[in-house]
C-alpha positions in Angstrom: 116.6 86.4 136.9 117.4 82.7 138.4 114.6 83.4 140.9 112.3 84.0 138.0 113.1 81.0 135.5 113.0 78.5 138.4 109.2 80.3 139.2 108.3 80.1 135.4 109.5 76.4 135.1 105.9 75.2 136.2 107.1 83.8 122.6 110.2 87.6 114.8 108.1 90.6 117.0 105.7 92.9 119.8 102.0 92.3 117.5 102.2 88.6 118.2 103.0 89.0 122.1 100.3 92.0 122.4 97.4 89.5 120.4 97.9 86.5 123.2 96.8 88.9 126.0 93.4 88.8 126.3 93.2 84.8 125.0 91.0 82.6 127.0 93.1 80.5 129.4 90.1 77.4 129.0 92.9 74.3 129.5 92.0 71.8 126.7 94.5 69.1 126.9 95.9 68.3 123.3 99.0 66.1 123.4 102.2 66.4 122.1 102.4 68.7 118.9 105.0 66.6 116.6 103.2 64.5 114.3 104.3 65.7 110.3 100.8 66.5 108.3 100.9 68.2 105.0 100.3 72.0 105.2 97.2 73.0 102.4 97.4 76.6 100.9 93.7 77.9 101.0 91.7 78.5 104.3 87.8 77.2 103.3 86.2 79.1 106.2 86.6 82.3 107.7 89.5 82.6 110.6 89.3 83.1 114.1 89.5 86.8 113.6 87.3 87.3 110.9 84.6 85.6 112.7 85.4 87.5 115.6 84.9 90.8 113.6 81.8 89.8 111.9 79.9 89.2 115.4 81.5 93.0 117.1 80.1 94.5 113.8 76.9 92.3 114.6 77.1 93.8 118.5 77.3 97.5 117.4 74.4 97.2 114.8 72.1 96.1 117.5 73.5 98.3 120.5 75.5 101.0 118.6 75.5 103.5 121.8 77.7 100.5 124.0 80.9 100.8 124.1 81.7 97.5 124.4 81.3 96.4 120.8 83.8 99.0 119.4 86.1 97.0 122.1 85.1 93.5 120.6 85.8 94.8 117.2 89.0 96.4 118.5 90.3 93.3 119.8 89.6 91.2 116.9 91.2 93.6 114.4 94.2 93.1 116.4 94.2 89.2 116.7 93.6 89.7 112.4 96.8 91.7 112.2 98.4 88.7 113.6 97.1 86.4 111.3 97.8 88.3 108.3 101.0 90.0 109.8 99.6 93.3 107.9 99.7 96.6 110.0 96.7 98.4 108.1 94.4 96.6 110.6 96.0 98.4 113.7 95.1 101.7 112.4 91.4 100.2 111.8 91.5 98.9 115.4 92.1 102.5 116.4 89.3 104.1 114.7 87.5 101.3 116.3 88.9 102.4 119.9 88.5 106.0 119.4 84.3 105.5 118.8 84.4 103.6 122.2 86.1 106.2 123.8 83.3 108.4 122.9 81.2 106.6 124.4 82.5 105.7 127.4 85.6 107.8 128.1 88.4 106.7 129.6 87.2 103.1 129.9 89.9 101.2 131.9 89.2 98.0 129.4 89.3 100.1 126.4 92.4 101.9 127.4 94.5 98.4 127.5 93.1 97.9 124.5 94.6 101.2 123.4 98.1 100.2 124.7 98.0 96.2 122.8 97.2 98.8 119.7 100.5 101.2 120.4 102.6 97.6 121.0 101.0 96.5 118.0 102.6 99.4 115.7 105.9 98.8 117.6 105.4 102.3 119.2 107.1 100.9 122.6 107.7 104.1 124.9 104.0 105.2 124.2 103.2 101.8 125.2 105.0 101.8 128.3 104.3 105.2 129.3 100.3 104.0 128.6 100.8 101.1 130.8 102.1 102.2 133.9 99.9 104.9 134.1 97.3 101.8 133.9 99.0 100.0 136.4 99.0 102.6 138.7 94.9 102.7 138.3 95.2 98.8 138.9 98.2 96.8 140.6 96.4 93.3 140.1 95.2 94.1 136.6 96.7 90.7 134.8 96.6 91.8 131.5 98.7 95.4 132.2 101.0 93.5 133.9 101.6 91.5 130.2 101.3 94.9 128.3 104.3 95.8 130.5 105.9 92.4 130.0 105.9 93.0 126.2 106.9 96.7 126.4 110.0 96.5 128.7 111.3 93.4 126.9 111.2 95.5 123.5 112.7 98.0 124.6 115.7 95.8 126.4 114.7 96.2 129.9 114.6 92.6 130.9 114.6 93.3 134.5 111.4 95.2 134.5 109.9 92.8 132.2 111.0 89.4 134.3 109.0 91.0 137.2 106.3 91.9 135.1 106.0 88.6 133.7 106.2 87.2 137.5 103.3 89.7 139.0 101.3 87.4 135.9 101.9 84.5 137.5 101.5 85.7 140.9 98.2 86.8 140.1 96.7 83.9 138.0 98.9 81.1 138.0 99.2 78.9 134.8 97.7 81.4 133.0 97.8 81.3 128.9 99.2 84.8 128.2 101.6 84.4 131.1 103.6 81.2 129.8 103.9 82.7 126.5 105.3 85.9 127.8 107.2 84.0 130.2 108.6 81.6 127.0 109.9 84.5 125.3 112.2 85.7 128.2 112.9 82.1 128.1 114.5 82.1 125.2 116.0 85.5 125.6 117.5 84.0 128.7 119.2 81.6 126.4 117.0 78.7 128.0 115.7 77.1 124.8 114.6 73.9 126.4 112.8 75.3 129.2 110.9 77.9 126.6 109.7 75.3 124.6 108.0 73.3 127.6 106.2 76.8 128.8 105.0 76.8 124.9 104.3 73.1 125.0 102.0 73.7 128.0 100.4 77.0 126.8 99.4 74.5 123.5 98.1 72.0 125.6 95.6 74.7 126.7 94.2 76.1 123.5 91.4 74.7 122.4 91.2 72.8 119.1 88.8 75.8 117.5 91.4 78.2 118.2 93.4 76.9 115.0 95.3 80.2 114.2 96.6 80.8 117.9 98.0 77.2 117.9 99.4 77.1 115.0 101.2 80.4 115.9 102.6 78.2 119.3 103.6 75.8 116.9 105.5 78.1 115.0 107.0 79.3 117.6 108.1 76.3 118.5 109.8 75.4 115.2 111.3 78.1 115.7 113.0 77.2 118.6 113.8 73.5 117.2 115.6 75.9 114.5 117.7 77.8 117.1 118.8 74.6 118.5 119.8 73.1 114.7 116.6 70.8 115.0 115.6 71.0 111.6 113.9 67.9 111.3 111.8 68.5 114.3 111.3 71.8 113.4 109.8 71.0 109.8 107.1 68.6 111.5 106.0 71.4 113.7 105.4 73.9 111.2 104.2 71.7 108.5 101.7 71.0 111.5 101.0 74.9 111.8 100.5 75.3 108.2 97.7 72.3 108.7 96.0 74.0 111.4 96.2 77.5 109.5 97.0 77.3 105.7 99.0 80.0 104.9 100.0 81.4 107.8 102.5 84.4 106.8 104.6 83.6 110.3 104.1 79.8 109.6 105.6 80.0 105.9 107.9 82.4 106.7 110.0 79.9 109.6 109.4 76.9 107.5 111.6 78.8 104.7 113.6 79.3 107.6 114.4 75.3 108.0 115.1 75.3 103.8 117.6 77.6 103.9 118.9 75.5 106.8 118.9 72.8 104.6 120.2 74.3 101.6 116.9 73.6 99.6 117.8 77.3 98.5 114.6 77.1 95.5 112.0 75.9 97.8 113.0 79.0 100.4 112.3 81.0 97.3 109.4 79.9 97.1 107.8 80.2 100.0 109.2 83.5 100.8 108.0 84.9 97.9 104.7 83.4 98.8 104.6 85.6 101.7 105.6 88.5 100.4 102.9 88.4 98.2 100.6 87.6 100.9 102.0 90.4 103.2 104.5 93.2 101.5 106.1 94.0 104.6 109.6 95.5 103.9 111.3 92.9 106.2 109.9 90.0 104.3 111.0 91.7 100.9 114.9 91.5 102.7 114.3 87.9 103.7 113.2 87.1 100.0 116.1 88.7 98.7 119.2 87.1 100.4 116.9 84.1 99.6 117.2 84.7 96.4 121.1 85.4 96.2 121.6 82.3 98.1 119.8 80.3 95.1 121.9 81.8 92.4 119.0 84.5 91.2 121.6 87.3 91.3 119.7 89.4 89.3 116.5 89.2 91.2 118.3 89.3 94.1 120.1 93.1 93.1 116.3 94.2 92.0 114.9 92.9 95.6 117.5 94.4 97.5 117.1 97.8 95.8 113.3 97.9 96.0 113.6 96.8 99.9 116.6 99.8 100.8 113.8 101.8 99.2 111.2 100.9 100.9 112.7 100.4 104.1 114.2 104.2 104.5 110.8 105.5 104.0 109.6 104.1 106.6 112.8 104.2 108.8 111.5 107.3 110.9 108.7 105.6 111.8 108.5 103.2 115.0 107.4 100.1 113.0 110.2 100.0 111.0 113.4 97.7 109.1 115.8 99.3 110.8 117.7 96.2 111.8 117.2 94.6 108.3 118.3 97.7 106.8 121.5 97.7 108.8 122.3 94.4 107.6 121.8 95.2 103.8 124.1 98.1 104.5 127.2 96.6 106.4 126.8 92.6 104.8 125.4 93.0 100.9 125.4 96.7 99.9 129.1 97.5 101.5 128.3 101.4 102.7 129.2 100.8 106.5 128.6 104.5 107.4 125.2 104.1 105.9 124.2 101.1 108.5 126.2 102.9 111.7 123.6 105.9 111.1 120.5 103.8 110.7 122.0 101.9 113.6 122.4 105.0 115.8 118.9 106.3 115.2 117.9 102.6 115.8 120.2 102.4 118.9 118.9 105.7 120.7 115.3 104.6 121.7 115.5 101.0 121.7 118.4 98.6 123.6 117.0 95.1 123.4 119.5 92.2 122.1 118.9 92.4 118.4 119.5 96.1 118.1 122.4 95.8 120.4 123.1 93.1 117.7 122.4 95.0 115.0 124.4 98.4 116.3 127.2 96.6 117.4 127.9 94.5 113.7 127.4 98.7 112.4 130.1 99.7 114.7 132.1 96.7 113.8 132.2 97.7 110.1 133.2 100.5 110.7 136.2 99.8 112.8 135.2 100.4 115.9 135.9 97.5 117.5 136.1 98.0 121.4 132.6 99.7 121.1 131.2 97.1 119.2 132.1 94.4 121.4 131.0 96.4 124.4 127.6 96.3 122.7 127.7 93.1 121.7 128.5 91.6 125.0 125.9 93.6 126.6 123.4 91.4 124.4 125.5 88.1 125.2 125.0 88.8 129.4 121.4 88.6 129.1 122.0 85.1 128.4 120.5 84.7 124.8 122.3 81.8 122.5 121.7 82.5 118.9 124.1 81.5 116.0 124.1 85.1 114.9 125.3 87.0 117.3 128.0 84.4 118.2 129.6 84.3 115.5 129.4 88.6 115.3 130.9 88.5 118.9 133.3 85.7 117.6 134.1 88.6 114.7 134.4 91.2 116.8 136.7 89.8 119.2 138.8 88.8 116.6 139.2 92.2 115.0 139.9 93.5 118.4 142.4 90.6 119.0 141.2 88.4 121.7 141.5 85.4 119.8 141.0 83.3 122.8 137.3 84.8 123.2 136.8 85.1 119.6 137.0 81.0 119.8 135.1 80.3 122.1 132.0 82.6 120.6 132.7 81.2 117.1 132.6 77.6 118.6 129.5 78.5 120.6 127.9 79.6 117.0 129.2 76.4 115.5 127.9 74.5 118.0 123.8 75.6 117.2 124.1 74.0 114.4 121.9 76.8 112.0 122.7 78.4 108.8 124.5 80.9 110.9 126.3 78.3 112.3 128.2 77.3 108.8 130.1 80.4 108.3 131.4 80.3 112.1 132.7 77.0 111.3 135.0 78.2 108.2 136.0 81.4 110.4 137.1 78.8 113.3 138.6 76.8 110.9 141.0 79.1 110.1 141.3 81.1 113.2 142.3 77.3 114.4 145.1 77.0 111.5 146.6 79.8 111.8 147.3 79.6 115.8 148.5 76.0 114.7 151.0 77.7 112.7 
């Protein structure tokens, strides 16, 4: 892992990896990303991706018996479920992929296409099993080698997907999908700092007509300037994204983020309910309704909170799911701990990555099983990620299982991010501190 972050030194979910694959790598150099504009709410012209849709349906009208157009179309019905963050236009995208195959079957370009689809709907072990069939047809193929980078890491293999990410960069240094990927682990890695300079650089080489895939680096890097307790910093960037791509679900949705943050409870409301009518996606429905209970709206907030647990166990045996969200409404606001350890187990058995460790060892933890809860939750601390969160569960957890001496220094660790998670860790140190005083 060292050997890798010192290599890379020269990015809340799979569909927005899997869409910066296949981006052009053109370097365009843009300057530094920080100065505050004032985000509008209406896009006047068509996006990247509807344009992009518009000329592959052009393509097939004039050569309908190519293959490649279904690909073009494909491709940009991807990079449109990024910009909209809805899932219906995966499915499209696989009609779209299943008429090229047709045509030309087994198609090597198609069938990555295929895999970016399967991350796309979250279905990871497909994905993986997809792609290294795929790298085995092709050990210098740049883009499998990211397909693999974003399935391993989803599934918690960070090894695999550090030398993944490394086999990018091997083959085309400095290339655009490569320093994004390579930002994510990054951060997983728990180096914020050096994650937002890969993101920095990978902005520096989009060009200015690609307005929704920088303002998606810019939100991710607000998002980072969050993790860190930057608020400040944080707001300019993704008032800067909202500029460059009015609207942007992702964009709105980690600028709410930075209100709750600041306790400007309202305006969170308002913006999250702005993209939950934009995008209905269960997750945002969750993130609307805590928002709402943090702003007083306690009645809203019971109505949200029932019409997301409803919503979220029907689609709970699905891949693409709320799992982890549902979890959290069980154990933190609904109070039925044996309700979020079994959605944590059936989340637990396919996938291992940090927040589901997270996730499954706060579901243990409620349930008073506290040495396995810490095991899993310092399973997710070794891979190096710092996030308020799951400090201050470790700093919990350690506490219940009386290690006050660990349960300190996690709870200071939280404290010390300075995020809305942080706040809560404070109190709890507070008086884990006074009562050892005592």
């Amino acid at each position: 892992m060292k050997k890798f972050l010192a290599l890379m030194f020269m990015w809340m979910t799979a569909a927005t990896w899997v869409s910066t694959i296949g981006v052009s790598t053109t370097c365009v150099a843009q300057g530094n990303p920080t100065t505050s504009t004032n985000p509008t709410t209406s896009a006047a012209e068509p996006s990247p991706a509807e344009r992009s849709i518009a000329e592959a349906q052009r393509t097939i009208g004039e050569k309908p018996e190519q293959y490649t157009g279904y690909n073009l179309l494909a491709t940009a019905l991807i990079h449109r479920a990024r910009e909209t963050s809805e899932a219906r236009y995966y499915a499209q995208a696989d009609n779209a992929i299943e008429k090229s195959l047709q045509l030309a079957p087994n198609n090597f370009d198609t069938r990555k296409i295929q895999v970016s689809i399967l991350l796309g709907e979250h279905e990871f072990p497909a994905a993986l099993d997809a792609a290294q069939a795929l790298n085995k047809q092709s050990l210098d193929d740049v883009m499998v080698y990211g397909l693999l980078t974003v399935a391993y890491a989803e599934l918690g293999d960070y090894k695999d997907a550090e030398t993944a990410a490394q086999w990018m960069l091997n083959l085309r240094p400095g290339n655009l999908p490569a320093l994004i990927n390579a930002a994510r682990l990054r951060e997983l890695f728990g180096d914020i700092d050096g994650s937002y300079e890969l993101l920095q650089m990978a902005y520096d080489s989009t060009p200015p007509t690609e307005n929704e895939q920088r303002a998606w680096l810019l939100t991710q890097m607000g998002h980072l300037r969050v993790a860190s307790g930057n608020t400040d910093a944080a707001e300019k960037l993704l008032q800067q994204a909202l500029a460059s791509f009015p609207s942007y679900p992702l964009s709105v949705g980690a600028l709410a983020e930075v209100r709750i943050a600041q306790k400007r409870y309202e305006e969170a409301v308002v913006l999250l309910r702005q993209r939950y009518q934009a995008t209905s996606r269960t997750a945002n429905l969750f993130d609307l309704a805590k928002a709402l209970r943090l702003a007083g709206h306690e009645g809203e907030a019971k109505q949200a909170f029932a019409e997301f647990e409803s919503k979220a166990l029907l689609e709970s045996s699905k891949k693409d799911n709320s799992n982890r969200e549902l979890i959290f409404y069980y154990a933190d606001y609904a109070k039925q701990p044996a309700k979020a350890l079994k959605v944590a187990e059936q989340e637990y058995a396919w996938r291992k990555d940090v927040y589901t460790l997270d996730a499954y060892a706060w579901a243990l933890h409620v349930n008073g099983q506290d040495v396995e809860a810490r095991k899993q939750i310092e399973t997710a601390l070794q891979v190096g990620i710092r996030d308020a969160k799951l400090f201050r569960h470790a700093g919990e957890i350690a506490l219940k299982s009386g290690d006050s001496v660990a349960a300190q220094n996690h709870l200071r660790q939280s404290a010390e991010l300075n995020t809305a998670d942080s706040e809560q860790a404070r109190v709890e140190l507070a008086s884990l501190l006074g009562a050892r005083s005592r």
